[in-house]
C-alpha positions in Angstrom: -20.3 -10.2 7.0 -17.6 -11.5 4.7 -14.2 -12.5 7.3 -10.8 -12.4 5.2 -7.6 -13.6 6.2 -4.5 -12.3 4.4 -1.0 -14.0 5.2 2.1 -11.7 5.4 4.9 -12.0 2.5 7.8 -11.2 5.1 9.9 -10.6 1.5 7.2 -7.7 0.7 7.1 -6.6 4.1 9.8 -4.8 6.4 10.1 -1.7 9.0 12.2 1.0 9.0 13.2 2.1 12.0 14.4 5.6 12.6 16.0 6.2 16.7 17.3 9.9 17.0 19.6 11.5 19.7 21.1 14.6 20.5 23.5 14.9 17.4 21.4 13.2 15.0 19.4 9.8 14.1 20.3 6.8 12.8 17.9 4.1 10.7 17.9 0.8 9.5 15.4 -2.2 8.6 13.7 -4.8 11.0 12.2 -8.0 8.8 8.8 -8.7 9.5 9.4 -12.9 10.4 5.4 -13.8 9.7 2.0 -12.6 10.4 -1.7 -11.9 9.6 -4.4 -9.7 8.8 -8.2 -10.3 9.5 -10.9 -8.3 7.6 -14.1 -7.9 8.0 -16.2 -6.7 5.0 -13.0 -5.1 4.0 -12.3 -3.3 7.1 -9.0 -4.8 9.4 -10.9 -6.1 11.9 -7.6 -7.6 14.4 -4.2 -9.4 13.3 -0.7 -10.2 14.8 2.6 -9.6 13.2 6.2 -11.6 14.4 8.8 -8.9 14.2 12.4 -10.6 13.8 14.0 -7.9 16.1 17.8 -10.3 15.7 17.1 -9.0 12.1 18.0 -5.0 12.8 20.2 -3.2 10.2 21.8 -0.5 10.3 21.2 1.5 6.9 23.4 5.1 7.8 26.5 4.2 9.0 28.7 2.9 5.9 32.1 1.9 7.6 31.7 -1.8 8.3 33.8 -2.2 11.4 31.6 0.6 13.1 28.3 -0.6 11.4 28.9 -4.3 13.3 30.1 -2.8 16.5 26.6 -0.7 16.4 24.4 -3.9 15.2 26.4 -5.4 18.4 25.8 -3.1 21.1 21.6 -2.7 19.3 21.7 -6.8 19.9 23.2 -6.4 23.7 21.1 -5.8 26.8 21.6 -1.9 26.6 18.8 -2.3 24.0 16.9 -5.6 22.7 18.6 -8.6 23.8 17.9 -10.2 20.9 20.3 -13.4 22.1 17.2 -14.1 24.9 14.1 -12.2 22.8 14.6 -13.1 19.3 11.2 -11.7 18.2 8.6 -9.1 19.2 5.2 -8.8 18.1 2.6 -6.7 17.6 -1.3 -8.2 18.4 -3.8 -5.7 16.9 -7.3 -5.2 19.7 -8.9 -2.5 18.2 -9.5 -0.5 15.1 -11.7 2.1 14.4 -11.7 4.0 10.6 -7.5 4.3 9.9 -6.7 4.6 13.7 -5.1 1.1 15.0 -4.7 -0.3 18.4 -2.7 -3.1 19.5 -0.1 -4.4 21.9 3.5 -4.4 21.0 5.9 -6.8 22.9 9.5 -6.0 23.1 12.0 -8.3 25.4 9.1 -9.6 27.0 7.4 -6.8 27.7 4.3 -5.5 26.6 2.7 -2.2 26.6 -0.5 -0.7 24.3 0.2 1.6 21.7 -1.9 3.0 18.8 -1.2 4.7 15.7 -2.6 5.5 12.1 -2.5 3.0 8.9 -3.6 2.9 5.3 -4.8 -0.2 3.8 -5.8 -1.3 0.5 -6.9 -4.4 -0.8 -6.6 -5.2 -4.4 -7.7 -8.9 -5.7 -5.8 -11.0 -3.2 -3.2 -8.5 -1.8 -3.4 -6.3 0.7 -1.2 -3.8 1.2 -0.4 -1.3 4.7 1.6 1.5 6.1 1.4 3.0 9.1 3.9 4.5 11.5 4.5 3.8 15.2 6.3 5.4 17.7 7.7 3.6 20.5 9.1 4.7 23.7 11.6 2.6 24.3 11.9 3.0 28.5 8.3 1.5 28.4 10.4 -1.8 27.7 13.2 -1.5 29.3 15.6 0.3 27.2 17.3 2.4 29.3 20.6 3.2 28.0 21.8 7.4 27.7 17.6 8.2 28.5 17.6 11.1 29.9 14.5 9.8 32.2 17.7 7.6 33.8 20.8 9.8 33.7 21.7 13.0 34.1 24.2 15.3 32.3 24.5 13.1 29.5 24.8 16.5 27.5 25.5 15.5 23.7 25.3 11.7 24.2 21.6 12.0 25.1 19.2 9.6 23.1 15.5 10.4 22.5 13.1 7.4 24.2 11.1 7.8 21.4 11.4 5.8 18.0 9.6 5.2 14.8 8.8 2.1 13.0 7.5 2.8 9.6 5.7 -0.4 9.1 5.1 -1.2 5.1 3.3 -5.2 4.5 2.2 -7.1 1.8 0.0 -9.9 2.7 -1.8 -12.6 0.3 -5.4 -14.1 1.1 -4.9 -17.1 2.6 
């Protein structure tokens, strides 16, 4: 049994995040602050990634004055408080073939969740993809859920959303 530990290139590695309501979706990046990946015999075997959640973009909404009022009200309370919880991270217990489990901490809170990733290793890089999905209420997130309020007709945003994870990490 061969144990390899590969150290994330947070400039190789980011999330895309994709949240969708009623009349659309919106996207936007989250940097990946620092992390790890342990293999075993070339198979991920566990590993913990630091998301810098302060770090969220917004990628489809090209006005600037809009664009920072929407980064603003993403950093306020309605959503990730990312004045008090800076980061959030994901702590990987269990894999089996492609299919990932871990335990994803947003604001403080933390909840399982599991999802699919590819992984390749090549010389001393490893690269990954995989997409989660992430109900939000699970952490607190309440704002214009429709688990919370009623008639929100049009303004209605979906609990779920998806982080397409994409790393690059370098044997340590």
């Amino acid at each position: 049994m061969k144990n390899q530990t590969f150290q994330i290139v947070s400039t190789q590695s980011n999330i895309d995040w994709v949240g969708k309501k009623v009349t659309g979706a919106h996207n936007g990046t989250i940097n990946i602050k620092e992390g790890e990946i342990i293999l075993n015999d070339g198979q991920i075997t566990g590993g913990k990634f630091i998301i810098d959640v302060a770090s969220i973009s917004i990628l489809d909404v090209t006005d600037p004055a809009t664009n920072a009022q929407f980064a603003g009200h993403l950093a306020s309370d309605d959503f990730f408080s990312t004045e008090k919880y800076p980061e959030a991270t994901l702590e990987i217990t269990a894999v089996s073939g492609n299919h990932i489990t871990g335990d994803l901490t947003i604001k403080g809170i933390t909840h399982p969740v599991a999802f699919d990733a590819i992984a390749q290793v090549s010389g001393d890089l490893l690269t990954a993809a995989g997409k989660v999905l992430v109900d939000r209420t699970k952490y607190g997130i309440k704002f214009r859920s429709g688990n919370f309020f009623k008639d929100l007709g049009d303004t209605l945003i979906y609990n779920d959303f998806e982080l397409n994870v994409t790393i690059t990490a370098k044997a340590a």
